[in-house]
N, C-alpha and C positions, 0 to 999 in steps of 0.2 A: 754553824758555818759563818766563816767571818764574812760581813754584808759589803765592807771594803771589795777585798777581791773580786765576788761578784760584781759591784759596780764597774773595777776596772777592767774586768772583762768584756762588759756590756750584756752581761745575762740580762736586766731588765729590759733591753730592747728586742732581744730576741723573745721574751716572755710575749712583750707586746706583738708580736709578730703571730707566734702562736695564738694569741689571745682572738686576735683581728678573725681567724677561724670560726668563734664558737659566735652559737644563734643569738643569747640573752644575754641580757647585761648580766645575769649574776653567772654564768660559764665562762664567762672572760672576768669578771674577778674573782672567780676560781684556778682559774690558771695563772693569774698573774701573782696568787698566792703562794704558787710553789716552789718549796725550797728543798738542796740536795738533804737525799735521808742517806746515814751512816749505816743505816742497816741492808746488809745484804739481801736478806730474803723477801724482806718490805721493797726495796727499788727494785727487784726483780719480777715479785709479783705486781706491782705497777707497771711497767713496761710489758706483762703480757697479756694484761687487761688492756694496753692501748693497740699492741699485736692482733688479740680478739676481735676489735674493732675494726680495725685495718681489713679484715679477712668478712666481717662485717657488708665496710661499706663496699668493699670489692664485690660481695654478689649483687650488691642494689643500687649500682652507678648512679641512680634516678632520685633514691631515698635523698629524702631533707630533714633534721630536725624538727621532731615538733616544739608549739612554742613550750619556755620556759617564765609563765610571768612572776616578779615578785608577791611572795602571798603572804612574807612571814610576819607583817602587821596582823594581817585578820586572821594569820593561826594563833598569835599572840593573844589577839583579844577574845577569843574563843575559850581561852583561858580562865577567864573572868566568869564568875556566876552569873547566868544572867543574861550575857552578853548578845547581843544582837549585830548583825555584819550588816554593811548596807548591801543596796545593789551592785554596785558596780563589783565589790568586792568578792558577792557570792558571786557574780559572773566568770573573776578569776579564779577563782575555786574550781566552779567548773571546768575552765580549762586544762588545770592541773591535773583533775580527775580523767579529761579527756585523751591527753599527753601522755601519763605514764600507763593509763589502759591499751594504745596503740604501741608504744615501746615495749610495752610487754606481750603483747603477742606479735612481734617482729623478733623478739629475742627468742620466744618460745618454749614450751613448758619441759622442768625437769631441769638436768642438765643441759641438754640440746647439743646444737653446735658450735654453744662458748660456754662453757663450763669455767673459764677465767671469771666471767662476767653474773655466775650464779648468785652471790650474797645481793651486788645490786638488782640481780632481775627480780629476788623476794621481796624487797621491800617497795617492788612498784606497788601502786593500787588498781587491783584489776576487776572491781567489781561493778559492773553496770548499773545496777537498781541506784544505788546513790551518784551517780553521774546523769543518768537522765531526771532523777526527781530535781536535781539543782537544774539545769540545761533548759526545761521546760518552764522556768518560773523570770529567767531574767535574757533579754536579749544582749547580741553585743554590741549596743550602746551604754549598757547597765541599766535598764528600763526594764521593772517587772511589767510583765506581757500579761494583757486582759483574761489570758486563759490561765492565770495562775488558781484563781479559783473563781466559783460561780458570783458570787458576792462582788469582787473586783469588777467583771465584767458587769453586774447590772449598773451598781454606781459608775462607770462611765458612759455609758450610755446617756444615765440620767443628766452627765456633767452634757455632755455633746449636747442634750436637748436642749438642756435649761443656757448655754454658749448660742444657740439659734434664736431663744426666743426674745434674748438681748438685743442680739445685730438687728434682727425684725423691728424689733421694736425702737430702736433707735434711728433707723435709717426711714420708718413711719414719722418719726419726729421729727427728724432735719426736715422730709418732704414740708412739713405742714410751718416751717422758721417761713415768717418777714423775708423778702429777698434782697433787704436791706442790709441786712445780719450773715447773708449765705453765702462761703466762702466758694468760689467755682469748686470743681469737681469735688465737692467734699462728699466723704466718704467715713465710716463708723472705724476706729483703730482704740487700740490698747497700748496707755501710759499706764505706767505705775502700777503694772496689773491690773488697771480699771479702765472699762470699754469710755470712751470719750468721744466728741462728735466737733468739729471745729466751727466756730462761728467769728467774724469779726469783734473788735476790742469794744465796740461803741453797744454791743448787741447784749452783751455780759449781763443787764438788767431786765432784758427780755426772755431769757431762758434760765436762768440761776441755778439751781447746783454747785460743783465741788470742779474748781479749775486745778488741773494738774499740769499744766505747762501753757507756753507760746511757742510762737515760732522765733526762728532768729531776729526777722525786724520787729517783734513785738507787737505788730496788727492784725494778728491771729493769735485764738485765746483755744488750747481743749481743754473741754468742758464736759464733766459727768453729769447729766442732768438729772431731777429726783428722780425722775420714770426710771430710772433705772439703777438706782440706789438699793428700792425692794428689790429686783433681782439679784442684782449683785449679791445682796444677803443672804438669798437662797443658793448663790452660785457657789460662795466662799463654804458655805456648811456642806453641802455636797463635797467639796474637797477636803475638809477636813473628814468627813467618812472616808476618804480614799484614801488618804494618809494613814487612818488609823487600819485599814482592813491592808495596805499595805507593808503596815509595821508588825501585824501579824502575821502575813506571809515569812516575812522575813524571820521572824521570832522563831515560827516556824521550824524554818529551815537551817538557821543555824543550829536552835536545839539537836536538829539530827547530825550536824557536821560537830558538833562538841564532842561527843564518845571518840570519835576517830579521829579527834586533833592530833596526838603522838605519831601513829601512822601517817597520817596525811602529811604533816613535817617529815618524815623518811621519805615520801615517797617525792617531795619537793625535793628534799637532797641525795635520788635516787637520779632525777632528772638531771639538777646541774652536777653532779658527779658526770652523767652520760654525756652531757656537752659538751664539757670539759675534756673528756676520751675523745669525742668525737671532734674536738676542734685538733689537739693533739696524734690523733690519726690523720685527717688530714694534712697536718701538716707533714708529716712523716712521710706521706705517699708524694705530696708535692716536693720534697727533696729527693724522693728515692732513697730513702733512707731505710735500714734492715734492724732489724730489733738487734741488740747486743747480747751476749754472753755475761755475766758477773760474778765476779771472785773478790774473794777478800785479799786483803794486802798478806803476803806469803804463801799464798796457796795459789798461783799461777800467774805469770805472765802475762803482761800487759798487751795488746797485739789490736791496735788502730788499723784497720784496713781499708783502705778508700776514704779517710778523714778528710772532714772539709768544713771551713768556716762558715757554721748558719748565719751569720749576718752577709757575709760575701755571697751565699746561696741564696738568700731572699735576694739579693740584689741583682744575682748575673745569670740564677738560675744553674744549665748546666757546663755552664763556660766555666766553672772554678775547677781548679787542677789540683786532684788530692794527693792525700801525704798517708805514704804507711810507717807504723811507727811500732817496734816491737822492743819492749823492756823487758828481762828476764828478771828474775827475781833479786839476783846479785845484783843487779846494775841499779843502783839508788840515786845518782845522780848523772845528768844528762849536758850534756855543755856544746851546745848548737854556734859556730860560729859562720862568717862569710860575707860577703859587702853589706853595706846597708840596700837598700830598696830591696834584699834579696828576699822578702818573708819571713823574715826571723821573728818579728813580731807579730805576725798574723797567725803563725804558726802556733806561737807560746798560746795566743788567747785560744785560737782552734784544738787546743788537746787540754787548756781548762775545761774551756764552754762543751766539748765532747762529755766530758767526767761529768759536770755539773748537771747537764742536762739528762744524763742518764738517770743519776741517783735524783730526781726531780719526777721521774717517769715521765720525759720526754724523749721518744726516742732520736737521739744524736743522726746528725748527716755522715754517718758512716753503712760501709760495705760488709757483705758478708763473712762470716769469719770472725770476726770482731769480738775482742774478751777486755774487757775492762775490770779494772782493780776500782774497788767500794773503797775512797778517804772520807773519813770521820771530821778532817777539817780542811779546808782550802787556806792557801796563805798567797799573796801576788804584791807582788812589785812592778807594775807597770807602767811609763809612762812620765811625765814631766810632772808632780804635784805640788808644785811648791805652792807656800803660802804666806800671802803681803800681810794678812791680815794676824797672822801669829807670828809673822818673822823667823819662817824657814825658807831657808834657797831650797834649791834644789836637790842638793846633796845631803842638805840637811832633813829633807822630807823622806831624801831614798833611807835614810839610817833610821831613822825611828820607823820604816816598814820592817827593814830588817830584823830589828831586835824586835819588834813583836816577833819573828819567826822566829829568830834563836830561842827567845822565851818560851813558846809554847809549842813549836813543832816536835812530830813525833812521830814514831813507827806509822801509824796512820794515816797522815799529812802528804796534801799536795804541796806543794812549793815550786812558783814560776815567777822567777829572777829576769826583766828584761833592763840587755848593756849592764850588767854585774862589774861594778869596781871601775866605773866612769863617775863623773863630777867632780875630782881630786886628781893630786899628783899620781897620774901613772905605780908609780912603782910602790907609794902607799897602797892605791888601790888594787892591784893583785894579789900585795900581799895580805890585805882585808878581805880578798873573795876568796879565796884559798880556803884562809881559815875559817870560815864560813860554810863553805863545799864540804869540806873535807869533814865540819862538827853535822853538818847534816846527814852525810852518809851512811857517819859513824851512828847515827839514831834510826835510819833503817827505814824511814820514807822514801816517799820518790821528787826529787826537786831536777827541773826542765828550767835553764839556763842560759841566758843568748850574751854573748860577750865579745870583745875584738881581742882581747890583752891574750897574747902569746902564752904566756908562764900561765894562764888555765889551757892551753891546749897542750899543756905536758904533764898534766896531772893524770891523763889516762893510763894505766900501769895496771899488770893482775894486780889481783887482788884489793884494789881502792876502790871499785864500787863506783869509780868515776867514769864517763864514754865520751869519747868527743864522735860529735856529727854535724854533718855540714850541709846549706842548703844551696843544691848546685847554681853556678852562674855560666853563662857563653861567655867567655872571654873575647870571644871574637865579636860576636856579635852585642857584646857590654849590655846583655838583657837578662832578669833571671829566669830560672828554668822551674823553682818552685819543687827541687824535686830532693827528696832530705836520701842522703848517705851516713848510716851509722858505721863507727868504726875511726873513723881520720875527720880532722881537723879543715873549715876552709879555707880561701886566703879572701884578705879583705877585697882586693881588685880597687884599693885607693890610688895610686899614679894611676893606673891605667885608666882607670872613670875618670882623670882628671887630665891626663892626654887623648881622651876623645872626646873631652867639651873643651879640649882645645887650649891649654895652658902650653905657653913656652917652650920646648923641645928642653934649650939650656937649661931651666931654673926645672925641669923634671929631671935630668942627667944628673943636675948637683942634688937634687933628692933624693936620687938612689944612693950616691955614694956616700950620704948621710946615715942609710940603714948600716944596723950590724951585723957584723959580715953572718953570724948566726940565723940572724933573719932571711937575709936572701937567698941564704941556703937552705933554710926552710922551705921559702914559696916556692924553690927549682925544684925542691925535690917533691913540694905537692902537685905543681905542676906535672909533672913525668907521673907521678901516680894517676891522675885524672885522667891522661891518655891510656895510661896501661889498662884503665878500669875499662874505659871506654871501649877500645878493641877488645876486653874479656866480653864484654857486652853482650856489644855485634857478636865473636865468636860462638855463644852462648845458643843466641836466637839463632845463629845459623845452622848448629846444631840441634837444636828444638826441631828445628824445622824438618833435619832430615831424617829427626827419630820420629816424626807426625809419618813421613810418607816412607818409610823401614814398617814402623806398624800397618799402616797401608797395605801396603804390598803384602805384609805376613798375611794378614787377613783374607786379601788375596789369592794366595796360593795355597791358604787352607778352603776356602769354597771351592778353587778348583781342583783341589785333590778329593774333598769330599765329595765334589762330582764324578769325578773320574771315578772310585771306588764303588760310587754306587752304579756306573754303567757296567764297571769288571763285573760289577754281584750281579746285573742284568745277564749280562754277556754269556755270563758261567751258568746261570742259570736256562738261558733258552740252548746252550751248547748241549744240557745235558738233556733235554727232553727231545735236542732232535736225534742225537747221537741213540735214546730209546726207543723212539718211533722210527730210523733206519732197524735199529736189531730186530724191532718186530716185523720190520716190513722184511727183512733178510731169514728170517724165521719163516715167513709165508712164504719167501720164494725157496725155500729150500724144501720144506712141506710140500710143497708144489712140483719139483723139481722129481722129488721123490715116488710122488704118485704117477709123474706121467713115466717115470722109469719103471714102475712095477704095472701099469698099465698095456706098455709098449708091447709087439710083438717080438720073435727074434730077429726078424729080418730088421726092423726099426731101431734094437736094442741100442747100435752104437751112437748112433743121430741122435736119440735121447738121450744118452748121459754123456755124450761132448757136448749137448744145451744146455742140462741140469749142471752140469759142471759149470763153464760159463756163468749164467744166472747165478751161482754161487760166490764165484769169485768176483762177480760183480757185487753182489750185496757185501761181499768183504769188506773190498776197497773202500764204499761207500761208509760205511762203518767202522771203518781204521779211522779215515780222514775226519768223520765226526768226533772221535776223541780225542783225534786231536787234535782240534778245535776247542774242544773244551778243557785240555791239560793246559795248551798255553793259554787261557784265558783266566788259569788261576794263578794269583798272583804269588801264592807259596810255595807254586814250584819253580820259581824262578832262580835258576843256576848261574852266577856270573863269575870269573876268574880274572884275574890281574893279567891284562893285554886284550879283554873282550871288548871289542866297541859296542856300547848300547845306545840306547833313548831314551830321554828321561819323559816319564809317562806323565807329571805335572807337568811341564814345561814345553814339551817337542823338541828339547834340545840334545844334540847327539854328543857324545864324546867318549873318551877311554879311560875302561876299571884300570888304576892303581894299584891298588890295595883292598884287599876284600878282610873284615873282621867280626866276627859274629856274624849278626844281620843288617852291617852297614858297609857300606862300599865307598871308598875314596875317587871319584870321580875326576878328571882333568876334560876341562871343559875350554877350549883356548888357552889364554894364560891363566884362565881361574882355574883352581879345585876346589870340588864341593862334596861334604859329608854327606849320604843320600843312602834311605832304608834298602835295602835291596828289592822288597817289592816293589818300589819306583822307577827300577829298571825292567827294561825291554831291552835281551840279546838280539842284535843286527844279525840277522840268519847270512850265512854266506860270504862274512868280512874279515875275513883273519885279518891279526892285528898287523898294523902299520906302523911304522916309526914318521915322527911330528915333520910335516914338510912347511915350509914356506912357500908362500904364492908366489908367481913367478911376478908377479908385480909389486910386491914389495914396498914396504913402507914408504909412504906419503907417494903414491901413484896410485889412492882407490883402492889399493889389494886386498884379498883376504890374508890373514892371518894363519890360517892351517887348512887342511882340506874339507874337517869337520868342522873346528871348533871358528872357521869359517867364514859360516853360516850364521854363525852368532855376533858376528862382530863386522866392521869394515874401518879399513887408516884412511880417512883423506888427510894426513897433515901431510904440508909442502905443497899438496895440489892452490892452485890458484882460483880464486873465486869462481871466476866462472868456466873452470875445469872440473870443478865439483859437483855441478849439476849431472853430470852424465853418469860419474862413479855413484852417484848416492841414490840414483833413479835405478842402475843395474842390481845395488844391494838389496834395496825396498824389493823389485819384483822378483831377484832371486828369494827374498826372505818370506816374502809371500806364496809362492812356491814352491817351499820347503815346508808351509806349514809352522813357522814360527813362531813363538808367543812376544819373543821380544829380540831385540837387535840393538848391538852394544855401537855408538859409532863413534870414532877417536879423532878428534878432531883439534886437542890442543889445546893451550890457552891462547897466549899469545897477544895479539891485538884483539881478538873476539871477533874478527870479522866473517872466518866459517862460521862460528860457533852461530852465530847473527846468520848467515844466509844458510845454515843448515837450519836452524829452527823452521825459520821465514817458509822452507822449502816443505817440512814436515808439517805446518799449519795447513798449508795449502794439499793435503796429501788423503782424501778420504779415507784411506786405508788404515790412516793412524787412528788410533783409539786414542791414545797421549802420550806426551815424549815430558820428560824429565831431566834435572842436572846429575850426573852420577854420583854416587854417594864417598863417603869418604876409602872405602873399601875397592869403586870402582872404577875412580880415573879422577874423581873430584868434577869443578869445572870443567876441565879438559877433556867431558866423556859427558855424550848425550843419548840414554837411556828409550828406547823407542817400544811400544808396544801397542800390537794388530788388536787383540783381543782380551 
């Protein structure tokens, strides 16, 4: 990877960025270490080892790093025959031991729940016995501790007595000094390692001994006196026992850490490998940033989704306004034009540093969805480089960039050209980006281009492998919007940024008429496309929206039909158990009927069977009418004929069969007709068909619309504000009163001021469940959708 490029991207800052994450200094210069790899399957498996982590530290909000200290001096010297580690050193030992025995049972045995993260979780060290035998011998100051072994411990003992019997004895001596020689508060201290006692200068021949200093005015002398010379002697050889029984400790112990030096070295680059993840994941969650997809160059499609500049996201957080960016495979060069301040350069670096940072296995400030193409090499042209000190301008620095690209780019190769065929004559320089484009294409990489010169924004044509895209601006508002368009070309907005900070009116008029005439027909006709975009837009989302609440509704009136279905299968079913318990009961009474007839005498004969009669045709009737009860309550026998008025049994809405074909029936429902199963209708018993009236109050008077379809609908247009109130208040309680699911009310466009005081009215209306704009099918705007239940 060329180091160039990266510099002028600013990847090393963003490294540092990352880096500022990890706990130890050597996990931040392991990040700072990494560079994009060209291989697919290796930057993929990185990115989901930092994924793993991610998911990681998400279950352990709390978890921190353990430490990581530098050890690989004292694994080095462990190397050595022989070699002996001091304390402090075995103390970091121990930590290391301590570190990756806790990260390994955090991680968990087996594969577990990161199976990404299995090769580094074997090489932790997770064995106890040699973490405690080191742990127990040195503290963390680096001081072997008295309990290292019994020996240790008696020799300091002996040092502390034989340190007592000193001070005793010398602090005996000051008492019994001349008070001519005796320095106020003097007290027994240690110069030069040796216990001394202060006396005045002139006293020097009355105590003798070994002076190891004065004071600053040099009329204080300390003094080691003989009395305590012999001790001393005995104090120094007791420490030299401790030295030697503490070098045996040590000797000790590193002999046991020598076998497992190899190991212990993995499990040290087990650690800063995980810090490095784990700085790297963090950083990732603090962008909100999603793990990427990766493909090789020709095998798919390039697709940036929510990109965003990681230096701009350390800095503003989630105030940066992303960019989607999709390359198909044909499309090998990119050619971004539009004002300047518009991001054309932030952009160029934001879809490097995206690439670079992926193939690095850090995951990029991008959105879900996100496929990135694997380049083998980076190549950039970014920026002002010139240089005084080799005598290049400026132009002269951008051409020796380029021709390293012509020389070495390739099917492979990133290529990011910022202001392409600036620093020279105009009409030189287009026609040197040109041929430059157009030899890159032709080699089947991908190169992202930001340019103002015209003659590139007419290179895009089938088949050239070229695309202009533009990063939009307000013109109105002369601010950019940061928001990329593939496909078309943008305009620079140079007079106009230069007639809103106020130049001359004249000396811009004689500007324009300076352009050719090709030019400003150009920017008219981007112009008018910018608007047309912009209304498909809006139209777009306005449609989005009414296919959101179309789905809605469907959904809707499928629970209520599966409601409904399942009360008919209730219905049908209690119909028939009564309709059996009437025949039994109509069986008993005829049984009965029977007996009191064959009972009876003659004279009684005909009084009994004009009652058994009766009682019979009572039980009849009672049991016709059961059945049917439970015939109409199935819904396949339902018969309907073209003129029948029915009900539709989702909805409550009445209207008249059409057209009847198979087992669907053409419904007219006001001005609507609706396709509708036939078992959805319910025949209106006793309605012969009617031909369609009109209300007598008639459009824009509050009327209804037909006698049924009613019901369903009401015109306030023409009515006056507050004439409205009355007609909209009679439809609500008719519509409620009829049982209605919903009520259509026509109200216009116009100024909007029903549409406004019908809403206002319906908000206020507990009865409303919710009213709605009508959809494209139903009146549009001009039709507000009301429904009870």
């Amino acid at each position: 990877m060329s180091e160039h490029a990266l510099r002028v991207l600013e990847y090393p800052r963003v490294l540092d960025a990352v880096a500022g994450r990890a706990s130890s200094v050597l996990g931040k210069e392991h990040v700072r270490s990494l560079r994009p790899s060209g291989d697919v399957t290796g930057a993929a498996r990185e990115l989901a080892r930092v994924g793993a982590v991610m998911r990681f530290l998400n279950e352990r909000p709390a978890w921190g790093m353990p430490p990581v200290p530098d050890v690989y001096a004292a694994l080095d010297r462990l190397g050595a025959e022989g070699a002996v580690l001091d304390a402090p050193q075995v103390y970091l030992v121990g930590v290391v031991l301590t570190s990756s025995r806790t990260l390994g049972e955090e991680l968990g045995g087996g594969d577990g729940a990161y199976p990404e993260l299995s090769t580094l979780r074997e090489r932790l060290w997770r064995d106890r016995s040699l973490e405690d035998s080191v742990r127990k011998i040195v503290d963390v100051e680096g001081v072997v501790l008295d309990s290292a072994s019994r020996e240790l411990r008696s020799i300091r003992q002996r040092l502390h007595g034989a340190h007592a019997r000193i001070v005793r004895q010398l602090e005996a001596f000051l008492r019994n000094l001349p008070e001519r020689i005796v320095v106020p508060d003097a007290s027994v201290s240690i110069r030069e390692g040796r216990y001394v006692i202060p006396v005045r200068r002139e006293g020097k021949g009355d105590v003798g001994g070994v002076i190891h200093g004065e004071s600053a005015t040099g009329a204080t002398l300390f003094v080691e006196p003989p009395v305590a010379l012999t001790l001393m002697n005995e104090l120094r050889e007791l420490e030299r026992e401790e030295a030697r029984e503490i070098h045996r400790i040590l000797r000790e112990v590193s002999g046991g850490l020598a076998p497992h030096r190899d190991v212990l070295t993995g499990a040290v680059e087990a650690l800063v490998d995980f810090d490095s993840l784990h700085a790297r994941a963090r950083t990732a969650m603090a962008w909100k940033a999603e793990v990427p997809a990766l493909v090789a160059r020709g095998e798919g499609a390039l697709e940036i989704r929510g990109g965003r500049h990681p230096v701009l996201v350390e800095m503003s957080g989630e105030d940066v306004i992303p960019f989607d960016l999709i390359m198909e495979p044909e499309e090998r060069v990119l050619v971004v034009s539009g004002p300047n301040t518009g991001g054309k350069s932030v952009f160029l670096k934001a879809v490097g540093l995206v690439s670079a940072l992926a193939q690095s296995g850090i995951v990029p400030p991008v959105g879900e969805g996100t496929r990135l193409v694997v380049f083998r090499s980076f190549f950039a042209d970014i920026g002002d480089e010139q240089s005084i000190a080799h005598s290049l301008s400026t132009f002269s620095a951008h051409l020796t960039n380029l021709l390293e690209l012509v020389r070495r780019a390739d099917t492979d190769s990133l290529v990011l050209i910022d202001e392409m065929g600036t620093g020279t004559d105009p009409a030189e320089g287009a026609a040197l980006a040109r041929a430059i484009l157009e030899e890159l294409s032709s080699r089947g990489g991908l190169a992202v281009v930001t340019s103002h010169l015209g003659e590139l924004k007419r290179l895009d044509h089938p088949g050239s492998g070229i695309v202009n895209a533009s990063l939009q601006f307000d013109g109105e508002r002369m601010e950019p919007t940061y928001h990329l368009v593939k496909g078309r070309p943008g305009r620079s907005f140079g007079l106009a940024i230069a007639r809103r900070l106020g130049f001359p009116a004249e000396l811009l008029d004689r500007a324009e008429s300076y352009r050719e005439a090709g030019e400003a027909e150009l920017e008219e006709l981007l112009t008018r496309l910018e608007s047309r975009e912009e209304e498909a837009r809006l139209l777009v989302e306005a449609l989005e929206v009414e296919r959101r609440e179309a789905e809605g509704l469907r959904a809707e009136v499928a629970v209520r039909a599966e409601t409904l279905r399942k009360a008919e299968r209730e219905s049908e079913g209690r119909a028939r158990e009564e309709a059996r318990r009437v025949l039994l009961e109509a069986r008993s009474e005829v049984d009965a009927a029977i007996r009191e007839v064959r009972e009876a005498t003659a004279a009684d004969l005909d009084e009994a069977s004009r009652q058994a009669r009766s009682r019979v045709e009572a039980a009849a009737r009672e049991q016709r009418a059961a059945v049917r009860a439970g015939a109409s309550s199935r819904s396949s026998d339902v018969r309907v004929a073209p003129g029948d008025r029915v009900r539709i049994r989702s909805t409550g809405g009445k209207g008249r069969v059409v057209e009847v074909r198979a087992r669907r029936a053409s419904v007219e429902v006001g001005a609507m007709r609706m396709e509708i199963p036939v078992h959805e209708l319910e025949p209106l018993e006793g309605a012969a068909p009617q031909p369609e009236e009109r209300g007598s109050a008639g459009r824009g008077h509050g009327g209804w619309s037909g006698p049924e379809a009613a019901r369903m609908e009401v015109d306030l247009r023409g009515l006056r504000v507050d004439e409205l109130v009355l007609a909209l208040s009679r439809a609500l309680d008719d519509a409620v009163l009829e049982d209605l699911a919903d009520l259509r009310i026509i109200h216009g466009k116009g100024t909007g001021a029903l549409r406004q005081r019908t809403q206002e009215l319906l908000a206020g209306d507990s009865r409303v469940v919710s009213y709605r704009m009508g959809g494209p099918t139903e009146g549009g705007a001009g039709v507000t959708v009301v429904s009870f239940r």
